[in-house]
C-alpha positions as CSV (number, residue, x, y, z in Angstrom):
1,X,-114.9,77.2,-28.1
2,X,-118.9,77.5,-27.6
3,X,-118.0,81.4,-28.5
4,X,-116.2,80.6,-31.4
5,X,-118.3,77.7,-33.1
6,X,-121.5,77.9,-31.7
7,X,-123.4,75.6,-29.4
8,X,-124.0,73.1,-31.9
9,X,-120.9,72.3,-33.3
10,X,-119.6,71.7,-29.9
11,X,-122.4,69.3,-28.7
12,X,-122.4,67.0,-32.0
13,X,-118.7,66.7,-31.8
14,X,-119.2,65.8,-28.5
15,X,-122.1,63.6,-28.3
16,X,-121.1,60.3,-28.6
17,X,-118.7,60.5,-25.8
18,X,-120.8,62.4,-23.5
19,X,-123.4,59.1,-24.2
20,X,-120.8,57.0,-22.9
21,X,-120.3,58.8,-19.8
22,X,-124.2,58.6,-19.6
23,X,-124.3,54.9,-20.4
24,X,-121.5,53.9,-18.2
25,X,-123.3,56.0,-15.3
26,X,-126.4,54.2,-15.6
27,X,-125.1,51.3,-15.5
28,X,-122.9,51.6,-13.0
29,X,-126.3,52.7,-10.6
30,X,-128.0,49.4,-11.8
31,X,-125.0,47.1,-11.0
32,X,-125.2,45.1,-7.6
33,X,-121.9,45.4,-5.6
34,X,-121.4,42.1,-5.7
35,X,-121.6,42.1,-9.2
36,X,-117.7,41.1,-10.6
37,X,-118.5,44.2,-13.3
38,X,-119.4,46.8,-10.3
39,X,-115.4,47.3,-9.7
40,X,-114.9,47.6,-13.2
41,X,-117.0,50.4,-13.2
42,X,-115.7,52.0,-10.4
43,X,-112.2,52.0,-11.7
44,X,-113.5,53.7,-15.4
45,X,-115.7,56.3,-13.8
46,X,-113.0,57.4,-10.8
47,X,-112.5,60.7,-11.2
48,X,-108.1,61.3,-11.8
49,X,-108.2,63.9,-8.5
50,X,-109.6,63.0,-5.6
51,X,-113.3,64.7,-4.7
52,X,-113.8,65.6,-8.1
53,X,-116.8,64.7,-9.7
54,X,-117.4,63.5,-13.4
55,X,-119.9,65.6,-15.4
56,X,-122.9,64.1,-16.5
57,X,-123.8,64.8,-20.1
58,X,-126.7,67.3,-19.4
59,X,-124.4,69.3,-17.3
60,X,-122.2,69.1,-20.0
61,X,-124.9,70.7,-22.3
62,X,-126.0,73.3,-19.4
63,X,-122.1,74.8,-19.6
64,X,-122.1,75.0,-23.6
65,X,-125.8,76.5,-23.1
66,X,-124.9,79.0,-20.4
67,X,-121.2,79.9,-22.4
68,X,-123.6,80.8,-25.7
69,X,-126.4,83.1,-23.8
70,X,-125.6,86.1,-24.8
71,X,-124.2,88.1,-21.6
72,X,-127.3,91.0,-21.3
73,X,-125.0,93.2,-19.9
74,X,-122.5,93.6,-23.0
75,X,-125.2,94.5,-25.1
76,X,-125.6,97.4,-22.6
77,X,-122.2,98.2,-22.4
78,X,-121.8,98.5,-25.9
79,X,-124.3,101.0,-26.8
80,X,-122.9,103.0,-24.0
81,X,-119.5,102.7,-25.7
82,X,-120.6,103.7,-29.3
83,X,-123.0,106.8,-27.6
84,X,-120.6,107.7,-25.1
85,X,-120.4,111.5,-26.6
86,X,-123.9,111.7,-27.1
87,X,-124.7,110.2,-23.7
88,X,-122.4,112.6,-22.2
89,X,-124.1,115.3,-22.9
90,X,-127.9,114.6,-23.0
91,X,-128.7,116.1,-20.0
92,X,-127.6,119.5,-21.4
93,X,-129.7,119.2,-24.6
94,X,-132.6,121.6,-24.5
95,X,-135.0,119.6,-26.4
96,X,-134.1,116.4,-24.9
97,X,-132.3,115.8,-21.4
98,X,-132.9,119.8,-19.9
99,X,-135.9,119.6,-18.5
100,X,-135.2,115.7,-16.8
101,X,-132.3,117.3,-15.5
102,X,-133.6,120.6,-13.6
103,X,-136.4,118.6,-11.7
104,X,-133.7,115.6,-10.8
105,X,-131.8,118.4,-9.5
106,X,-134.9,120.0,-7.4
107,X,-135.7,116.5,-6.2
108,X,-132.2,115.9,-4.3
109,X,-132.0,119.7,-3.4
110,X,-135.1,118.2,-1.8
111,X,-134.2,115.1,0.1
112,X,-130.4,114.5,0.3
113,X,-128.7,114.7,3.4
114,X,-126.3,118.1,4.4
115,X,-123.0,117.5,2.7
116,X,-120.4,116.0,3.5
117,X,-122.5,113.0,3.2
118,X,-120.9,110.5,1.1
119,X,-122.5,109.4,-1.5
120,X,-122.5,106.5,-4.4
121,X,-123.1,107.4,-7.8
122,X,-124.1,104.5,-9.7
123,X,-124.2,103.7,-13.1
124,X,-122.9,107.9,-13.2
125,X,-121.4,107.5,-16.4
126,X,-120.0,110.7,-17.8
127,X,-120.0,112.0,-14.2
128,X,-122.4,114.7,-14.5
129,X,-124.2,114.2,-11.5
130,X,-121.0,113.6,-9.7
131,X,-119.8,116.8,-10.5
132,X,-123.3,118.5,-9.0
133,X,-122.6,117.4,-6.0
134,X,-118.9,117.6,-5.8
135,X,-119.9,121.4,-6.5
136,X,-122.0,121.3,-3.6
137,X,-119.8,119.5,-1.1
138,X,-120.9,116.1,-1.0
139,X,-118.3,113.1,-1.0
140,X,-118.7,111.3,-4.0
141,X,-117.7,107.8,-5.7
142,X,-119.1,107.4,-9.4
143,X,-119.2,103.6,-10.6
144,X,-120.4,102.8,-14.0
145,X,-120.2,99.9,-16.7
146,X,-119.1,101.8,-19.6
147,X,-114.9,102.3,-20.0
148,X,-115.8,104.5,-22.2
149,X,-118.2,106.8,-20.3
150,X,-116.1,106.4,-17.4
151,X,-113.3,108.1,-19.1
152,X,-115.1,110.9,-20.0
153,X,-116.0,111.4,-15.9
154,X,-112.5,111.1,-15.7
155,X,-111.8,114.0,-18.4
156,X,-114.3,115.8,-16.3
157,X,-113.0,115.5,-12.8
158,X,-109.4,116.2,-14.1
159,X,-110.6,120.1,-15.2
160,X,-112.9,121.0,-12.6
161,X,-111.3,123.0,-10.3
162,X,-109.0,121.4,-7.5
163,X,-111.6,122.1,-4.4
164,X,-114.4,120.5,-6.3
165,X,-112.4,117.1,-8.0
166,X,-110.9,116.6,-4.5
167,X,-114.7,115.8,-3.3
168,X,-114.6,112.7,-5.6
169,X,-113.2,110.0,-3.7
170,X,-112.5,107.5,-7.0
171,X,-114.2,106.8,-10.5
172,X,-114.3,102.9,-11.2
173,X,-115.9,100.7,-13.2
174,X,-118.3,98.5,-11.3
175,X,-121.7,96.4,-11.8
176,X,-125.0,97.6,-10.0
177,X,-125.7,93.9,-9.1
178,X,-122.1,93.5,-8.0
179,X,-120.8,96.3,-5.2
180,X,-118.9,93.7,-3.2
181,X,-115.7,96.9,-3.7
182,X,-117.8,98.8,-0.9
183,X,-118.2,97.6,2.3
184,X,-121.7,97.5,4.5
185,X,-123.5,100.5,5.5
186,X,-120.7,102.7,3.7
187,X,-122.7,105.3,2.0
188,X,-125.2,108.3,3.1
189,X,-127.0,108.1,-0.4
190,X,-126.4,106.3,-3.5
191,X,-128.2,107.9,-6.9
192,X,-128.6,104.9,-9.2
193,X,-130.5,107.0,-12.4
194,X,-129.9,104.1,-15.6
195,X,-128.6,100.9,-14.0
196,X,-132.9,99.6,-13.3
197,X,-134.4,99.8,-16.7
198,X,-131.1,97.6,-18.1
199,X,-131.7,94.9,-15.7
200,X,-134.2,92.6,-17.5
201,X,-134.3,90.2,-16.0
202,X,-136.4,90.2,-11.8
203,X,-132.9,88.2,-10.3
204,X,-130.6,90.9,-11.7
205,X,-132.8,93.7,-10.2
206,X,-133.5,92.2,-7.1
207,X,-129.8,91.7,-7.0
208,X,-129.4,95.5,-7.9
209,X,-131.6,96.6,-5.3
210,X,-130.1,94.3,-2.5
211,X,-126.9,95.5,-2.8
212,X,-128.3,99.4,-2.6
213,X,-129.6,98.4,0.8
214,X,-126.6,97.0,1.9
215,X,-124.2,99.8,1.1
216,X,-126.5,102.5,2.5
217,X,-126.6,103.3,6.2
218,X,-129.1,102.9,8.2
219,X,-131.7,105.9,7.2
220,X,-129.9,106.2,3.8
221,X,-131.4,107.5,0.4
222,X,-131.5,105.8,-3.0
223,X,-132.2,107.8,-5.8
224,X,-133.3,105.7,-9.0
225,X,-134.6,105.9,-11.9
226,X,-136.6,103.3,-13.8
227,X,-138.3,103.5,-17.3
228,X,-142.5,103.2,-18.1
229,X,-143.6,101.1,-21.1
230,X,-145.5,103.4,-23.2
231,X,-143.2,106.4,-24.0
232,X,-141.4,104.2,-25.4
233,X,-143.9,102.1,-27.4
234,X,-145.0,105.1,-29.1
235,X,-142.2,106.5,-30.0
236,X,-141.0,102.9,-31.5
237,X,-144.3,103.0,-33.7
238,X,-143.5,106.5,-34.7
239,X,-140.0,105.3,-35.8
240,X,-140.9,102.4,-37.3
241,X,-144.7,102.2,-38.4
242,X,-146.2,98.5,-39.0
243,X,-142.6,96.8,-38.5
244,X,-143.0,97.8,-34.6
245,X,-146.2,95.1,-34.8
246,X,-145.2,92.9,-37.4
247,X,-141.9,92.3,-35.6
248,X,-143.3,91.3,-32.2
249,X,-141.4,94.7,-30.6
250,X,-144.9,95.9,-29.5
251,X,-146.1,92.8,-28.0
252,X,-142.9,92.5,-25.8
253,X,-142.9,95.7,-24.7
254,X,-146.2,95.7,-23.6
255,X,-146.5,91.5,-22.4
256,X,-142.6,91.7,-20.6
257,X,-141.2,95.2,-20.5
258,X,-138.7,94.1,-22.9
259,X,-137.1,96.8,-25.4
260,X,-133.8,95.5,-27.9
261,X,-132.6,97.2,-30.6
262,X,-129.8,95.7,-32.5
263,X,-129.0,98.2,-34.6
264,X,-125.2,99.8,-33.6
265,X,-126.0,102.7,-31.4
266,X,-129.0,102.3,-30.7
267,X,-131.2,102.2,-27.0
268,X,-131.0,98.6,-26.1
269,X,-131.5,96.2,-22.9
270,X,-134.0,98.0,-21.7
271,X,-136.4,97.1,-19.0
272,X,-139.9,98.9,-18.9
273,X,-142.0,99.1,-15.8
274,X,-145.1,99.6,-15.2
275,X,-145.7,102.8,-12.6
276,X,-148.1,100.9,-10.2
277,X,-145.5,98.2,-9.4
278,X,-142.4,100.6,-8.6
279,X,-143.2,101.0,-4.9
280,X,-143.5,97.6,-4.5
281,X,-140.5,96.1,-6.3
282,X,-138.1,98.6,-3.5
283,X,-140.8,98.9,-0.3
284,X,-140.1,94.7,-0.9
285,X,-136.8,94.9,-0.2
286,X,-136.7,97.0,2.4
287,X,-136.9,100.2,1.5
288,X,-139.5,102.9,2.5
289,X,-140.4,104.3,-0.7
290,X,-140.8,108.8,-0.3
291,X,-142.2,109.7,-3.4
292,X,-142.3,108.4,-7.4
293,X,-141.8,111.5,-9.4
294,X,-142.1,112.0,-12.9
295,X,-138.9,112.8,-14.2
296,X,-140.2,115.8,-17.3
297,X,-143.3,116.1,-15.2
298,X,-145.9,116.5,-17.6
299,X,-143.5,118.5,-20.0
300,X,-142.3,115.1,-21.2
301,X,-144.1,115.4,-24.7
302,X,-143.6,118.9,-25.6
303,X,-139.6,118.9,-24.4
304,X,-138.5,120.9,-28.2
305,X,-141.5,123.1,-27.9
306,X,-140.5,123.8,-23.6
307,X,-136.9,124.7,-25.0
308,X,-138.2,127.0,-28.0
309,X,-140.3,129.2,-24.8
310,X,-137.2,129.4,-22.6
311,X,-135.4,131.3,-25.0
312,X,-138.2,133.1,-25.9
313,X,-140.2,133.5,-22.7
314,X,-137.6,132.8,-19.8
315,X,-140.3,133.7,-17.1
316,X,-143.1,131.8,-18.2
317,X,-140.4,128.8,-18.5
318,X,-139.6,128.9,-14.9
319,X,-142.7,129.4,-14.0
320,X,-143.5,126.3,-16.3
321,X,-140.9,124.8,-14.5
322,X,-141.9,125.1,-11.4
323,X,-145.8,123.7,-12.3
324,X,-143.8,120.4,-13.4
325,X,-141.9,120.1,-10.1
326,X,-145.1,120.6,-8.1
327,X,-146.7,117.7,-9.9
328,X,-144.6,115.2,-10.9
329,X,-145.9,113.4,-8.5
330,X,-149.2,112.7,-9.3
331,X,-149.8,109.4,-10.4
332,X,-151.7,110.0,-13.8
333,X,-149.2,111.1,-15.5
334,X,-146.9,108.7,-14.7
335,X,-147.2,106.3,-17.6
336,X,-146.3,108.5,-20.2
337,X,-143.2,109.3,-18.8
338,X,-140.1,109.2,-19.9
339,X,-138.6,108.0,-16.6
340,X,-139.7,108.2,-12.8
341,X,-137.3,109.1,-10.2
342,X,-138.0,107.3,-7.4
343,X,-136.9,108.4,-3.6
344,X,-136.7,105.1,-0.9
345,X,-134.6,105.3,1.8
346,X,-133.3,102.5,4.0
347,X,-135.0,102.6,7.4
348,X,-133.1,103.4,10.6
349,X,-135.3,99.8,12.1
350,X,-136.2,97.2,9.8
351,X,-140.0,97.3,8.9
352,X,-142.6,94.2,8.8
């Protein structure tokens, strides 16, 4: 009903009873048991089944409050269900998701474990990743929010060739703060690369990042991703000129990390970090952080003008290429990345 007519509505349809409850409560505390009214009270306020208790009138409020917060992760959902096309192919874009994807793919060449390890791929949507290393003979579950993205994995798997779909154990739709499907220690490695910068909120990622820990092994990896502030400050301003300050949109990206767009289709949800606390927020939760990479390396403002020299340099791309890899790990070029990739594993021993 709180869905349907709004908070208000319900609450001043319902406030003069919910002031009797209150009233009767309070006076039923101030009444001495050997008052001839105190069993009077006692019969009123008895809850019908036994051990239940009656709801006060600001608990009452707290339930109509908490059923008309917007739930943060449908907003997420939904952009990945109107984008699902465009999000299933980004990584294949020359001028936009090419050069993020060839150093991701370096980095776990890098530091996953021999296949067969199995490994979680979470938040995967269209199952690109999962294909990558169902090529390469890892075991792989992919988990994601989106039905709709999640279907287009499914698409995927179905046509790949029977050797390679038969390394993906299921595709399911599942919650990054949520992995209660998988049990303990059940995972070599899990790649989490979107689910951190659309948890806004510090319980939902610490949530996040606890569960990670628990479904890895001993001396697993995690693989995540999280997004810096200021790539995407600028390119707001450049979208939208004075309305990015007028509006407040600067302010909370750069005071809280906080990025909504609420226009249909649209980048939304989104949680911005800042680079110097991303060790900290995993190495706090017991993870052992490897390296922070940046994910375009320092290619990520000149992606259309990287693509425009592979096709007419291919050499000197590679070569380019391979510069990006070797630095994406140095820290001053972190805040103007797009994302950061960052490599933690879980220690075989605990760690003070």
């Amino acid at each position: 009903m709180a869905h349907r007519f709004g908070a208000d509505a319900i609450l001043d349809s319902h406030l003069p009873m919910l002031d009797l409850v209150d009233m009767l409560a309070r006076d039923y505390q101030a009444t001495d048991p050997a008052d001839s009214r105190h069993g009077q009270y006692v019969r009123r306020m008895k809850p019908r089944q036994e051990g239940r208790r009656l709801p006060c009138r600001d608990s009452i409020m707290r339930s109509v409050t908490r059923a008309t917060e917007p739930d943060p992760v449908a907003a997420v959902r939904d952009y990945y269900q109107q984008s699902a096309e465009r999000e299933a192919n980004r990584l294949s874009r020359p001028a936009d998701g090419a050069i993020e994807r060839e150093l991701h793919a370096r980095a776990l060449e890098d530091h996953l474990p021999p296949a067969p390890a199995r490994i979680l791929d979470n938040g995967g949507g269209p199952g690109t990743w999962t294909l990558w290393l169902a090529h390469r003979g890892y075991q792989v579950t992919l988990t994601d929010l989106s039905p709709a993205l999640l279907d287009v994995a499914r698409d995927r798997v179905a046509q790949a060739p029977q050797q390679y779909a038969a390394n993906v154990e299921s595709v399911t739709e599942a919650d990054a703060r949520d992995l209660s499907a998988f049990p303990d220690a059940s995972f070599d490695a899990q790649l989490c690369l979107g689910p951190f910068y659309h948890l806004t909120s510090s319980t939902d990622r610490e949530l996040a990042i606890r569960e990670a820990h628990r479904v890895l092994r001993p001396g697993g990896l995690l693989i995540a991703t999280v997004m810096p502030r200021y790539m995407r400050l600028v390119t707001t301003v450049l979208e939208h000129g004075s309305a990015a300050f007028t509006t407040g949109t600067v302010d909370l990206i750069l005071d809280e990390g906080r990025y909504d767009d609420p226009r249909p289709g649209r980048f939304t949800g989104g949680y911005l970090t800042r680079p110097d606390n991303v060790a900290e927020l995993f190495e706090d939760h017991g993870f052992r952080v490897r390296c922070v990479l940046a994910s375009q390396g320092i290619l990520a403002w000149a992606q259309p003008e990287v693509a425009a020299l592979a096709q007419r340099d291919p050499g000197a791309y590679q070569r380019l290429l391979n510069v990006a890899y070797r630095t994406a790990s140095d820290p001053s070029i972190h805040g103007m990345s797009g994302h950061l990739l960052i490599v933690a594993e879980r220690p075989m021993v605990p760690f003070e």
